[in-house]
C-alpha positions in Angstrom: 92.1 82.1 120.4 91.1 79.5 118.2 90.2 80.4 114.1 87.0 78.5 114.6 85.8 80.7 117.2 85.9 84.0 115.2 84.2 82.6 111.9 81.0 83.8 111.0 80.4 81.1 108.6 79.1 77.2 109.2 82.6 76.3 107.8 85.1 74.9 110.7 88.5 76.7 110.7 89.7 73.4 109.0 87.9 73.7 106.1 88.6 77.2 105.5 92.3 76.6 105.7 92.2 74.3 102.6 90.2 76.5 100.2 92.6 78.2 97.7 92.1 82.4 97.8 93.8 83.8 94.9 95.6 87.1 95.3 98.3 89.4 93.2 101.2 90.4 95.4 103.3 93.3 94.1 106.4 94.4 94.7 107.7 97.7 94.2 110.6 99.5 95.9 112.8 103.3 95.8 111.4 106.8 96.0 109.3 106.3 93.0 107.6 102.8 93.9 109.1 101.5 90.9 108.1 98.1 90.3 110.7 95.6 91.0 110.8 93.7 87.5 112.5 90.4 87.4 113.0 89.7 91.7 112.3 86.0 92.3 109.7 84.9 95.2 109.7 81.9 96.9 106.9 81.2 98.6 107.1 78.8 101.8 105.0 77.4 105.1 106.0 76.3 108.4 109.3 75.7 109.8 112.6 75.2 108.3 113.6 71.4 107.4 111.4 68.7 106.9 108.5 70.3 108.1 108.7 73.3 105.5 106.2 73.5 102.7 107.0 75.4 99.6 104.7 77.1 97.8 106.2 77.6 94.5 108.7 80.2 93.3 107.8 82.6 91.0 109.7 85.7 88.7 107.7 89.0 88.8 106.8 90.4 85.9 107.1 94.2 84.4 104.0 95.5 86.3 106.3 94.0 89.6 102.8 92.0 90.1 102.8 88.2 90.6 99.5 86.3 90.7 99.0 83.6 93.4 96.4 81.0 94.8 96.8 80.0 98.3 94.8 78.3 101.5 94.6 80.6 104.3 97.4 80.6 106.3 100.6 82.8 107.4 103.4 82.4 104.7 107.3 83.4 104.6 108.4 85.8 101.6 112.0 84.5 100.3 113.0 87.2 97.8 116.0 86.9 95.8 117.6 89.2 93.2 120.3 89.1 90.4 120.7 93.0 91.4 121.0 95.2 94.0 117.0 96.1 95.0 116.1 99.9 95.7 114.7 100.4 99.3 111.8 101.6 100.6 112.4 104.4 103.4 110.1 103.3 106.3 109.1 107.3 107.0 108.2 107.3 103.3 106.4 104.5 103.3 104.0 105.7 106.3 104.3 109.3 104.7 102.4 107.7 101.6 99.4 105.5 103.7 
C-alpha cells in the first residue's frame, strides 16, 4: 500500500517525507532502566554502500536522551559503546508495558 493512500492530509506522501519531525530517543538498559550515559548512535538510511545515507552520530547524554530532527522514514540504529552495555530482559521489558 502506497503512503499517499493512507494520508488524511492534502500533502502527497512525497512531501511529507521531506518535512523534518523532531523527536528525543532514549536509551536506557538493566533491571533498573538505567540510562545508558555516554553510548554513541549512529543514525543511518537505506542500504549499505553507496546508497546509504547517514544521519549523523550522536553521544547520549546523562538523562541517556538524545534529541533528533528527522524526515519521515524507517531508520537503522548503529549503537556503539566503549563498555560492556547492561541488557534489557525481553520478559521484563513486556512485564513493564
Amino acid at each position: 500500500m502506497k503512503a499517499s493512500s493512507v494520508l488524511q492530509s492534502e500533502q502527497s506522501a512525497e512531501e511529507l517525507g521531506k518535512q523534518a519531525h523532531t523527536m528525543l530517543l532514549r536509551f536506557v538498559g538493566g533491571e533498573k532502566l538505567e540510562p545508558l550515559t555516554g553510548l554513541q548512535v549512529k543514525i543511518t538510511n537505506g542500504n549499505y554502500g553507496d546508497t546509504q545515507k547517514n544521519f549523523g552520530a550522536f553521544t547520549i547524554d546523562n538523562s541517556g536522551t538524545i534529541k533528533v530532527s528527522l524526515p519521515i522514514a524507517h531508520y537503522d540504529l548503529h549503537l556503539k559503546s566503549d563498555k560492556e552495555l547492561p541488557y534489557l530482559d525481553v520478559e521484563a521489558l513486556s512485564e513493564r508495558l
